[in-house]
Residue frames as qw, qx, qy, qz and C-alpha x, y, z in Angstrom:
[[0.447, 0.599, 0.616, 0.250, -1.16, 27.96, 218.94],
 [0.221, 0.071, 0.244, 0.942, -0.79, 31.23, 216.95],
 [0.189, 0.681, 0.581, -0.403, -3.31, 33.58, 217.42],
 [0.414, 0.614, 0.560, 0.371, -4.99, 35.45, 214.89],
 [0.181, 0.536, -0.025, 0.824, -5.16, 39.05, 214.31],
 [0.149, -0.071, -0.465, 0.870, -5.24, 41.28, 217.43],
 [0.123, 0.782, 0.601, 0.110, -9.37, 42.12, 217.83],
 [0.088, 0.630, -0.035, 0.770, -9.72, 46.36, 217.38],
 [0.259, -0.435, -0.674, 0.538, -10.39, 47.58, 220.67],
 [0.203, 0.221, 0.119, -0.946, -13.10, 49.98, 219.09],
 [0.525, 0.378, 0.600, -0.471, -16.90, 49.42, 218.42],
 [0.275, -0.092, 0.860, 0.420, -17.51, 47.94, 215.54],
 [0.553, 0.246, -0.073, -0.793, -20.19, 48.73, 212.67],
 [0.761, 0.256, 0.595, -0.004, -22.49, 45.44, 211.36],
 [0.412, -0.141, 0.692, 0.576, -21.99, 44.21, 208.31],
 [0.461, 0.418, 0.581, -0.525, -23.93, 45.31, 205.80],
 [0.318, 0.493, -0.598, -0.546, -23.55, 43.92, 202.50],
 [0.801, -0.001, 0.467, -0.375, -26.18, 41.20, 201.37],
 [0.727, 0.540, -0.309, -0.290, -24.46, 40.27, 198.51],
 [0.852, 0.226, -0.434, 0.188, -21.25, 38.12, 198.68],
 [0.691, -0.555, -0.132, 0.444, -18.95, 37.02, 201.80],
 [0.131, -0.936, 0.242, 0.222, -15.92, 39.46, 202.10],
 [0.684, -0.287, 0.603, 0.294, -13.56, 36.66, 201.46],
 [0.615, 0.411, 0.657, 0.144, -14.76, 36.39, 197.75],
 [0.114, 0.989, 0.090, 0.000, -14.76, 39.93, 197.48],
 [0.609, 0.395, -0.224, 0.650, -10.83, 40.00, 198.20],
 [0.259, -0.732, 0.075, -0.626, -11.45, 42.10, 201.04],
 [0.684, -0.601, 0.339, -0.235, -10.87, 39.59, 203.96],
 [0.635, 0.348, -0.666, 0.179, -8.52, 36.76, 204.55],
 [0.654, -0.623, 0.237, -0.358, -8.68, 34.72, 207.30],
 [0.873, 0.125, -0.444, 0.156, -5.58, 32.30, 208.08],
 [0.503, -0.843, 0.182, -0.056, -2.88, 31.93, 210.51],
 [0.136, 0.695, -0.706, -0.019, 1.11, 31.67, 210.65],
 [0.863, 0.102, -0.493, -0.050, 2.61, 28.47, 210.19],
 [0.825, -0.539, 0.022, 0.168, 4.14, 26.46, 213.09],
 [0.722, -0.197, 0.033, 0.663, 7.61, 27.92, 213.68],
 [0.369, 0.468, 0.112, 0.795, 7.64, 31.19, 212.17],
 [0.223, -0.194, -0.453, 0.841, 7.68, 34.53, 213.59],
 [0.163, 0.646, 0.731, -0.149, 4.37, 36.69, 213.95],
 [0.238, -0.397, -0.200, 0.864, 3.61, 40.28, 212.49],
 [0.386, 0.527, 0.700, 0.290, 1.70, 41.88, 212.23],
 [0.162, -0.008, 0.170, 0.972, 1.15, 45.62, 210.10],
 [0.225, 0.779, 0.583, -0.057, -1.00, 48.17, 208.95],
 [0.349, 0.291, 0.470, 0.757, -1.56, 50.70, 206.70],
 [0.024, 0.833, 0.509, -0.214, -3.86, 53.89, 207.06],
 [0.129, 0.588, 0.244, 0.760, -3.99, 57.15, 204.75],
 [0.355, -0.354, -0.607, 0.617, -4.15, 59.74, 207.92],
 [0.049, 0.728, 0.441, 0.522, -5.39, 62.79, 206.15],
 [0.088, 0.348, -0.308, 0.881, -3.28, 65.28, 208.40],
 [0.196, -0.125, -0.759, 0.608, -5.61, 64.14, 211.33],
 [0.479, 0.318, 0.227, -0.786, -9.05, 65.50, 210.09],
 [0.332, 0.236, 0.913, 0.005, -11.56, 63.36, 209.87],
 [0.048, 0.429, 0.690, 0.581, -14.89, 63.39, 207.37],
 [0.260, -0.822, -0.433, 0.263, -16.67, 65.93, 210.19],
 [0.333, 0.845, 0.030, 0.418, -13.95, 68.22, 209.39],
 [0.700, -0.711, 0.037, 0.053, -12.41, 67.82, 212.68],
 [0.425, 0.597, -0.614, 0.294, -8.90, 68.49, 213.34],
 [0.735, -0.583, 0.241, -0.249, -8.36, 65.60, 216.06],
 [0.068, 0.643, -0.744, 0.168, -4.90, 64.22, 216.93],
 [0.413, -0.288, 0.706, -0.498, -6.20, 62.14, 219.80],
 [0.815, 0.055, 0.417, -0.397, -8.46, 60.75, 218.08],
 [0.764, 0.478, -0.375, -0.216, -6.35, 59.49, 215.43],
 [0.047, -0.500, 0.788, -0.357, -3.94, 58.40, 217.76],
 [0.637, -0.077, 0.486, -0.593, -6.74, 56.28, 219.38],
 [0.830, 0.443, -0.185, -0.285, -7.61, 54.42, 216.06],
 [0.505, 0.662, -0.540, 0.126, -3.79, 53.64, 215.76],
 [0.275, -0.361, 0.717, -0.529, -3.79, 52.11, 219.45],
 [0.847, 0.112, 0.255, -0.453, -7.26, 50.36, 218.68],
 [0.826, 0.408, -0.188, -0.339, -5.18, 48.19, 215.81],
 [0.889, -0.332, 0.192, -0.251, -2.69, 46.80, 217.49],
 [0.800, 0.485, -0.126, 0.331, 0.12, 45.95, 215.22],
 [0.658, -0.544, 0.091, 0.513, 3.61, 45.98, 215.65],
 [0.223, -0.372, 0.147, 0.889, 4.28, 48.58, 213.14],
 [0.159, 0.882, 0.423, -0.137, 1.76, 51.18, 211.32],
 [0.340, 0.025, 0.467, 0.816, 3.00, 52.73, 207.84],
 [0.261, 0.870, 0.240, -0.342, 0.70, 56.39, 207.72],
 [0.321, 0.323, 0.326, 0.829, 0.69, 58.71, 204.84],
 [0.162, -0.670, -0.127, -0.713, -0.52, 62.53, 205.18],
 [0.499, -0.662, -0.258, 0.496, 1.15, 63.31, 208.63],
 [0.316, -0.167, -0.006, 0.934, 1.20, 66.48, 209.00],
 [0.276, 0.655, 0.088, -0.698, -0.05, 70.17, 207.71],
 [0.218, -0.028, 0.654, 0.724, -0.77, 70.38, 204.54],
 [0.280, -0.154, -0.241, -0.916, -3.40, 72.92, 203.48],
 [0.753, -0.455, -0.336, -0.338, -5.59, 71.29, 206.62],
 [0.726, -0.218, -0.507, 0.409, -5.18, 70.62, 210.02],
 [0.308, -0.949, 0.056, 0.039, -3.37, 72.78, 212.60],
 [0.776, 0.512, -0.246, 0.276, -0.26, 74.26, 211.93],
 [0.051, -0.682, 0.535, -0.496, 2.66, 74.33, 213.86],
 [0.780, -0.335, 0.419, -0.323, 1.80, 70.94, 215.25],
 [0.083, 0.533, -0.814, -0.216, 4.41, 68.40, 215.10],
 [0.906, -0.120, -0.067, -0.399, 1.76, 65.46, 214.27],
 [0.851, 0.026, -0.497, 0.169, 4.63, 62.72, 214.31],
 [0.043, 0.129, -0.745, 0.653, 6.25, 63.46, 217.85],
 [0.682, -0.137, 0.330, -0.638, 2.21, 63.16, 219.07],
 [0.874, 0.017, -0.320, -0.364, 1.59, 60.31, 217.39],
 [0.592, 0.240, -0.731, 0.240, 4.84, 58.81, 219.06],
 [0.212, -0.210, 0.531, -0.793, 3.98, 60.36, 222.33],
 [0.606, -0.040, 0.448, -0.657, 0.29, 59.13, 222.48],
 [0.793, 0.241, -0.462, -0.316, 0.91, 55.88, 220.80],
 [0.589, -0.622, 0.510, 0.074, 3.74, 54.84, 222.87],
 [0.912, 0.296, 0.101, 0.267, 5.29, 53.53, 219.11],
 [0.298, -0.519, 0.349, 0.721, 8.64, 55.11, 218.18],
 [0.575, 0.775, 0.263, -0.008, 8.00, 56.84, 215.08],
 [0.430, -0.458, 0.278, 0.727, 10.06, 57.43, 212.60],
 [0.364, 0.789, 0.325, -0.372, 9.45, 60.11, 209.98],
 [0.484, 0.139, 0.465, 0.728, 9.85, 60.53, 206.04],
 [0.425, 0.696, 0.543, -0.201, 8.58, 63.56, 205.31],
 [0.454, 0.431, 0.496, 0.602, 8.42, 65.16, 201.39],
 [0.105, 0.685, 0.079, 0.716, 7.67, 68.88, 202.35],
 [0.454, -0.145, -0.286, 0.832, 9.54, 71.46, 205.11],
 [0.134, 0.608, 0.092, 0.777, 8.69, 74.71, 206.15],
 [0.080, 0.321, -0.539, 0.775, 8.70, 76.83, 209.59],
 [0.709, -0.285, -0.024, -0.645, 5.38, 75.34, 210.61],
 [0.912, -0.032, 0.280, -0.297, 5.12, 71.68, 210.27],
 [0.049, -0.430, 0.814, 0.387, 6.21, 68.97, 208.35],
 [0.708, 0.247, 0.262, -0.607, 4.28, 66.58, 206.03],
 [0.413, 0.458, -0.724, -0.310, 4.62, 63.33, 204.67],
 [0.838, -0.057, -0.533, -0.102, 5.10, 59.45, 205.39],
 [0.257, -0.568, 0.594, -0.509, 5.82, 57.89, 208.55],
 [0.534, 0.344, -0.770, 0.052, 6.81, 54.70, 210.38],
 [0.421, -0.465, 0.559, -0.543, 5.72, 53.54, 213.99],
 [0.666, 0.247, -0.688, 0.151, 7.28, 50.57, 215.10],
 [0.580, -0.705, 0.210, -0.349, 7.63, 48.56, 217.96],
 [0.892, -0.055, 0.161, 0.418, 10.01, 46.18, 217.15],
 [0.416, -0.460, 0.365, 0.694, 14.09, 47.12, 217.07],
 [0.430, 0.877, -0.098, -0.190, 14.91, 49.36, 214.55],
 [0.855, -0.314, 0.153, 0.382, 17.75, 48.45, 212.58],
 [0.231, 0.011, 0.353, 0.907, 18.24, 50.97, 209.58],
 [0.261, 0.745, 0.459, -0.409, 16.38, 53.80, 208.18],
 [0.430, -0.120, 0.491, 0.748, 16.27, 54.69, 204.84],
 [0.385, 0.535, 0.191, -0.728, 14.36, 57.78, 203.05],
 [0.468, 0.290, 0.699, 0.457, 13.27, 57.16, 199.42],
 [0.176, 0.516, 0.075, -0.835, 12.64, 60.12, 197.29],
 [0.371, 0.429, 0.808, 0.160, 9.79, 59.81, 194.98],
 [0.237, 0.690, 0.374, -0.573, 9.38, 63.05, 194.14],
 [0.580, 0.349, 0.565, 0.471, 8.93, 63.84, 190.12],
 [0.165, 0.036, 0.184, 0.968, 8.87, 67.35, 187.93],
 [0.323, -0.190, -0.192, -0.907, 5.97, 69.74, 188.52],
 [0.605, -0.418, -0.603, -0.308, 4.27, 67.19, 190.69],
 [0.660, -0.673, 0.239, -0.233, 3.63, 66.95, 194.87],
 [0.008, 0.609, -0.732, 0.305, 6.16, 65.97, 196.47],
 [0.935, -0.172, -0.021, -0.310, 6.33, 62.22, 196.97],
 [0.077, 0.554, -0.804, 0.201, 8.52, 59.81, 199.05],
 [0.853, -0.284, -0.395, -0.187, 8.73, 56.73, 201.11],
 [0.159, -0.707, 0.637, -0.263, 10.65, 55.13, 204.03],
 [0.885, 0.092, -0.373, -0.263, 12.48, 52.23, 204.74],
 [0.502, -0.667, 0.358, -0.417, 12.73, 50.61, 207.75],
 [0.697, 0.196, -0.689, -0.041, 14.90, 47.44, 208.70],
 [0.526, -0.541, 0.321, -0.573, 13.25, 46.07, 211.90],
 [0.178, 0.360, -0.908, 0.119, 14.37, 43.34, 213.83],
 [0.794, -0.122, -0.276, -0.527, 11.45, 40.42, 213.67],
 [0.980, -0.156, 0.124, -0.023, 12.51, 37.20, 216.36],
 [0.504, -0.590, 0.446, 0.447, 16.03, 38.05, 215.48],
 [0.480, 0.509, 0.535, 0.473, 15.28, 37.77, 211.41],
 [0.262, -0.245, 0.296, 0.885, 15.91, 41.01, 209.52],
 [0.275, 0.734, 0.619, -0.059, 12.39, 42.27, 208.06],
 [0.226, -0.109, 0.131, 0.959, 12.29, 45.18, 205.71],
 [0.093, 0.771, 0.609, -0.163, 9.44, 47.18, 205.75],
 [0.164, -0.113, 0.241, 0.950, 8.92, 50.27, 203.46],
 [0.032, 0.657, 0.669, -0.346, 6.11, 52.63, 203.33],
 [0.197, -0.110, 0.363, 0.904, 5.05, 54.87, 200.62],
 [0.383, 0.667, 0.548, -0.329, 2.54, 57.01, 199.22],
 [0.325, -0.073, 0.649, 0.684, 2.79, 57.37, 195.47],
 [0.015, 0.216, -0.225, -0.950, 1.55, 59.97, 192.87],
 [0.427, 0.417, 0.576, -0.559, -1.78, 60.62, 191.00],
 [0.614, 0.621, -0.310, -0.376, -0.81, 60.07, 187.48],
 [0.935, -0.107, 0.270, 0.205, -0.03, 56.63, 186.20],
 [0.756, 0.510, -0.294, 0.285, 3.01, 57.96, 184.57],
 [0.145, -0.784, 0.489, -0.355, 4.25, 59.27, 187.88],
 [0.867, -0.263, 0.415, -0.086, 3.01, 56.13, 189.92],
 [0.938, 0.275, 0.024, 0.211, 5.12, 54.17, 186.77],
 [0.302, 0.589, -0.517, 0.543, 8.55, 56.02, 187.73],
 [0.516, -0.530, 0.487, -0.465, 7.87, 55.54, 191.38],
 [0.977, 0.053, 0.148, -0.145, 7.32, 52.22, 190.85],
 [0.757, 0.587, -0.114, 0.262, 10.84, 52.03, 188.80],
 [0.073, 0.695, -0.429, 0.573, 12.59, 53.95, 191.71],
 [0.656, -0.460, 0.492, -0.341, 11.22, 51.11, 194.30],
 [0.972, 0.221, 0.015, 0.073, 11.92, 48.18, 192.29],
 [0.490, 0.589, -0.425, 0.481, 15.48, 49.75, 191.19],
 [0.209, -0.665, 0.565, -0.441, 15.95, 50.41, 195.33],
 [0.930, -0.168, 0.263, -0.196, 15.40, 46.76, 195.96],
 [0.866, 0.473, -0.122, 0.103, 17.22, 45.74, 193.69],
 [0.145, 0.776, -0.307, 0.532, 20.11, 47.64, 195.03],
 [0.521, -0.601, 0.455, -0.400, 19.60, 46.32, 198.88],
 [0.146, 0.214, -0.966, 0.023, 20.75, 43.02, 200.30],
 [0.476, -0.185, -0.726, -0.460, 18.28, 40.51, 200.08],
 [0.330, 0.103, 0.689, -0.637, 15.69, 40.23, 203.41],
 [0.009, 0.532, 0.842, -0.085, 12.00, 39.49, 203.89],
 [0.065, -0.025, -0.058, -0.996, 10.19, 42.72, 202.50],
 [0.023, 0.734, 0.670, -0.104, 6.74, 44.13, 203.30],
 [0.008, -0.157, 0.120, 0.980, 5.72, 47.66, 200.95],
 [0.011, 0.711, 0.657, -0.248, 2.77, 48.99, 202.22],
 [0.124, 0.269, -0.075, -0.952, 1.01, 52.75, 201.53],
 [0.497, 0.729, 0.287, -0.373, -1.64, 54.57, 199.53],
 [0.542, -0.046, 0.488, 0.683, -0.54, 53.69, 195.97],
 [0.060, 0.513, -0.192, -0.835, -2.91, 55.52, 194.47],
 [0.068, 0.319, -0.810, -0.487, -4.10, 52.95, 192.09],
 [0.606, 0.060, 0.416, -0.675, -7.71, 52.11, 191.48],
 [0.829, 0.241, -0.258, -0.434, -7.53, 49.58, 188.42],
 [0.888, -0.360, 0.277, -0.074, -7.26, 46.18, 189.66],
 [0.902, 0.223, 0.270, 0.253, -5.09, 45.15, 186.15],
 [0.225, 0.942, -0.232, -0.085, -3.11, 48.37, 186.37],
 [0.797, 0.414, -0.352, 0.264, 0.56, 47.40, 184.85],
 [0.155, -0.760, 0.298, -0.557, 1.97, 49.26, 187.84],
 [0.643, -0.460, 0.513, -0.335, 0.61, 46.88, 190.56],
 [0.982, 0.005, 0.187, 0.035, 1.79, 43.72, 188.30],
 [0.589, 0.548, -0.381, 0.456, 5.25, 44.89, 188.19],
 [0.525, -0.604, 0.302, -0.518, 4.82, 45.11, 191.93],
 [0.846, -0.248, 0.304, -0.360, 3.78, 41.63, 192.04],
 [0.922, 0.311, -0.228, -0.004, 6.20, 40.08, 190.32],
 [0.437, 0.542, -0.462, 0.549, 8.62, 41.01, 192.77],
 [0.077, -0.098, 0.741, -0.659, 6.19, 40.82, 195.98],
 [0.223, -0.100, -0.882, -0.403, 3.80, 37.96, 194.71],
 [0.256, -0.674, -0.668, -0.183, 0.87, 38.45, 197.60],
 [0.059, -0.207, -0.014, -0.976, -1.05, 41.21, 198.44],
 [0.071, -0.583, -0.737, 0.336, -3.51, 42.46, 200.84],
 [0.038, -0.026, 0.135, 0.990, -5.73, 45.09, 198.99],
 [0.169, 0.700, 0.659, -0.217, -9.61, 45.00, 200.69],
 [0.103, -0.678, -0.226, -0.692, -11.49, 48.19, 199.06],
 [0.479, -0.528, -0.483, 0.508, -10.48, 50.97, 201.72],
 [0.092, -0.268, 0.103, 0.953, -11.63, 54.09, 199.99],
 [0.184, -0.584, 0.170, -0.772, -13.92, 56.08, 200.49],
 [0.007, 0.059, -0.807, 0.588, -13.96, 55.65, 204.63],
 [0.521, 0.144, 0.229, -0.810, -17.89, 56.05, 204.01],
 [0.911, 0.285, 0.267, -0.135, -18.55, 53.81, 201.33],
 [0.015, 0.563, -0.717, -0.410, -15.20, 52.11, 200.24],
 [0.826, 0.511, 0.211, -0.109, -15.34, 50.77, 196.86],
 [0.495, 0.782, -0.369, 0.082, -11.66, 51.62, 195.76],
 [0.930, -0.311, -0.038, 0.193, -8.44, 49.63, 196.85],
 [0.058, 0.955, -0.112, 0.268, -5.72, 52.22, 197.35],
 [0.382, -0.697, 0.439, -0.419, -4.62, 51.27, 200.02],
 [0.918, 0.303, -0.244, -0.075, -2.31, 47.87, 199.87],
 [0.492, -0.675, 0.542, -0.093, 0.13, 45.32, 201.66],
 [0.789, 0.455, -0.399, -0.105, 2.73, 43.67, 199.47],
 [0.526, -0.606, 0.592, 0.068, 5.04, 40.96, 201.12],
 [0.006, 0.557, -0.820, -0.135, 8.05, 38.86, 199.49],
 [0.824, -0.026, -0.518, -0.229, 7.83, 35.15, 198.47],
 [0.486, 0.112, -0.780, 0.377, 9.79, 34.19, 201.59],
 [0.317, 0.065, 0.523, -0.788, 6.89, 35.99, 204.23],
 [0.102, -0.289, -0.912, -0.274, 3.24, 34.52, 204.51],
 [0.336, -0.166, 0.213, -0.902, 0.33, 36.73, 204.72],
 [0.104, -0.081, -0.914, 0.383, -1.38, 34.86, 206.76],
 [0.045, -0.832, -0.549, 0.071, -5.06, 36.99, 207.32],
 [0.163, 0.152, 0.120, 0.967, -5.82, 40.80, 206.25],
 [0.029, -0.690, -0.700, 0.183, -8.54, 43.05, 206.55],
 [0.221, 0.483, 0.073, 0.844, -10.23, 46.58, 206.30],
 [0.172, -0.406, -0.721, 0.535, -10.80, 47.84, 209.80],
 [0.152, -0.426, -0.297, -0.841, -14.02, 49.38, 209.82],
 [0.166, -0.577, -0.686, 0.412, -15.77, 51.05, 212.70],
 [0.030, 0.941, 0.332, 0.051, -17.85, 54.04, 213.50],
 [0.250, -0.832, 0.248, 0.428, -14.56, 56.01, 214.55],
 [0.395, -0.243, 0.561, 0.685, -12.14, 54.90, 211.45],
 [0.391, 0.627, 0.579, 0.345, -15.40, 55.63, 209.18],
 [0.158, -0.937, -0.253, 0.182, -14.94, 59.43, 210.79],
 [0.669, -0.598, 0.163, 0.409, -11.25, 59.44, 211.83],
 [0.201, -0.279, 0.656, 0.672, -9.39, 59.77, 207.93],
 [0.429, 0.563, -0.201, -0.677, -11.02, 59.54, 204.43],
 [0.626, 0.159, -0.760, 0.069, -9.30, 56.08, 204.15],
 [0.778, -0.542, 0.116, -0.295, -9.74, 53.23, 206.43],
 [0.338, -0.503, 0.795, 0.032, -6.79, 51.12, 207.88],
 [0.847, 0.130, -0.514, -0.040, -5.54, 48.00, 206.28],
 [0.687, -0.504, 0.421, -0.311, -4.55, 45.34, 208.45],
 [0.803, 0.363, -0.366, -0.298, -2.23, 42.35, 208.28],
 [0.753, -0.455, 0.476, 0.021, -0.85, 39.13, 210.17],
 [0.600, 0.644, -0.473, -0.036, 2.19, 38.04, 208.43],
 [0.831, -0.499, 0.227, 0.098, 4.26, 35.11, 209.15],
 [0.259, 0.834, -0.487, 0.006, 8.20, 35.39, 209.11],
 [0.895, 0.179, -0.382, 0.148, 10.37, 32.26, 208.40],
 [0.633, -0.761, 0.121, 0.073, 12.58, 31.61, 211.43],
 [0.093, -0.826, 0.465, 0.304, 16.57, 32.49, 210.60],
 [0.358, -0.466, 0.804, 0.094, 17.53, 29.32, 210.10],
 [0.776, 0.460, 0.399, -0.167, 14.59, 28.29, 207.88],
 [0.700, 0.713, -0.005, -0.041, 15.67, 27.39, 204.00]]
């Protein structure tokens, strides 16, 4: 039998919303892969250069979070310095080091300290890597990355991005990931990240969806009291998301500003269709 998502292996906070289930809310999903396909499962998590809502610069402990969830590949944004943190620390070699994932790193801004941007950590086979540059005029630097990881011997693309704070930027980004699809040979895609995007009916996320039809997007912002959905896991018509979530505990309410998404996806076996 397929099992379900992976439990956290950190201490969980009760629930504590008397109002409606989660399910109803869009915020949970509870299902499981169909009989024959392959399992995977992802996550998402705004890192926030490794300082948490205490003010804490703590590697370890983000590292810890990133262990606690369990997935076979974890698609951060804000690794690195970046006016916070400690410089001169190479956050993606730690994370690869005290994850045991291989990480691979996109980041959008350089200099003799650090580096800072998006990142990949994977435990399935890598087969390509491919940066995306998202960055627009007079704004932060913004990018993504795209990874083409071998799933059960299927071809999975997975791309991870963290996209701008104006909806005209987020609407060119959007235009620059759609146009790079377009462009690639056809696979099984999953594009995760912090889009940035708080109105449920923005035009953005339904030019998304018309190209990667379901979506996991619980409300994972603010880590204290999320109420915004930011944070978001699109997959292809030929994957099934299968069960999502927003992992909340006492450490991921600390650990980042955002809280991890979470997601069990099932992938069609080669030979399917």
């Amino acid at each position: 039998m397929p099992r379900a998502l992976p439990p956290l292996l950190l201490r969980r906070e009760p629930h504590r919303s008397p109002t409606r289930d989660p399910a109803e809310r869009g915020d949970l999903r509870s299902g499981s892969v169909p009989p024959g396909y392959g399992r995977l499962c992802v996550a998402t998590w705004n890192i926030h250069s490794c300082v948490g809502m205490d003010a804490r610069f703590a590697p370890e402990r983000t590292a810890c979070v990133i262990r606690g969830l369990d997935a076979d590949v974890v698609g951060l944004q804000e690794v690195g310095w970046h006016h916070r943190g400690e410089m001169g620390v190479d956050q993606f070699a730690f994370l690869e080091a005290a994850t045991g994932y291989r990480a691979l790193a996109g980041p959008t801004k350089h200099n003799r300290a650090a580096h800072y941007g998006n990142a990949l950590l994977t435990r399935r086979p890598v087969v390509e890597v491919v940066p995306l540059d998202l960055a627009m005029p007079m704004r932060e630097p913004r990018g993504g990355l795209c990874a083409v990881l071998d799933v059960d011997g299927v071809e999975v693309q997975v791309i991870v991005a963290h996209l701008g704070l104006d909806p005209w930027e987020r609407n060119a980004q959007v235009t620059r990931i759609l146009s790079f699809l377009d462009a690639r040979p056809p696979r099984p895609t999953v594009f995760m990240g912090d889009l940035n995007e708080w109105r449920p009916k923005a035009p953005r996320l339904a030019r998304l969806s018309e190209r990667l039809p379901d979506c996991a997007a619980p409300r994972s912002f603010h880590a204290r009291l999320p109420t915004l959905r930011l944070d978001r896991i699109f997959v292809s018509p030929t994957l099934h998301l299968a069960s999502f979530e927003v992992v909340r505990s006492a450490m991921t309410r600390r650990a980042s500003d955002h809280l991890p998404v979470r997601a069990l996806i099932g992938v069609p076996p080669r030979d399917a269709g």
